[in-house]
C-alpha positions, 0 to 999 in steps of 0.5 A: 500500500502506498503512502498516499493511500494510507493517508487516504485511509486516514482521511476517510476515518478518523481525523483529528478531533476535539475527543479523538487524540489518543488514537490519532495520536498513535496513527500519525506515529505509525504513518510519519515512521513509515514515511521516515518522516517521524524525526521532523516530529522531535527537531528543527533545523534553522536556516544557515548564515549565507556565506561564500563557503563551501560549508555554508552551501553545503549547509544551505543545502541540508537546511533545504533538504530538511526543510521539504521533508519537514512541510511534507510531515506538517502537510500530512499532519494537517490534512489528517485534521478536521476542518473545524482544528485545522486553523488552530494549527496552521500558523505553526512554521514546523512539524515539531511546533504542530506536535507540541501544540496539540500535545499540550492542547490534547495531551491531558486527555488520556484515560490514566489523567481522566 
């Protein structure tokens, strides 16, 4: 089965909603592992000086590299969201700031807590 398949899947069932985080939670672990794209959930990379150097544009390069990978996790955890969430998290720059977002909006809901 092919990624986008699996995030259609997703999409036909259970996105994110205001009492479904647990088992989201989980789904969007096994989906960005799959994707090799989980790692983008826990860093963040910042842009490079630009310098005239050998380093900086192999850093520069990196930095780009890192950076579509990481819009790729933030689009898959956003279009894995109910429309009426979405906006909530929009505005976040990376994958990592949409995760810890919604760990401290919706983290407090598991049943140990309840």
């Amino acid at each position: 089965m092919t990624i986008k398949n699996i995030i259609a899947d997703l999409n036909k069932g259970e996105k994110l909603t205001d009492t479904n985080y647990n088992i989201w939670y989980k789904k969007m672990n096994f989906l960005l592992n799959e994707q090799e794209l989980y790692e983008y959930l826990t860093t963040v990379m910042t842009r490079p000086p630009e310098e005239n150097t050998v380093q900086s544009h192999r850093d520069l390069e990196a930095f780009e590299t890192w950076s579509k990978k990481d819009r790729c996790a933030r689009f898959t955890l956003l279009s894995c969201m109910h429309d009426d969430i979405i906006g909530a998290y929009e505005h976040c720059a990376t994958a990592k700031e949409i995760w810890d977002q919604l760990m401290f909006d919706f983290g407090g809901t598991f049943v140990t807590r309840l």
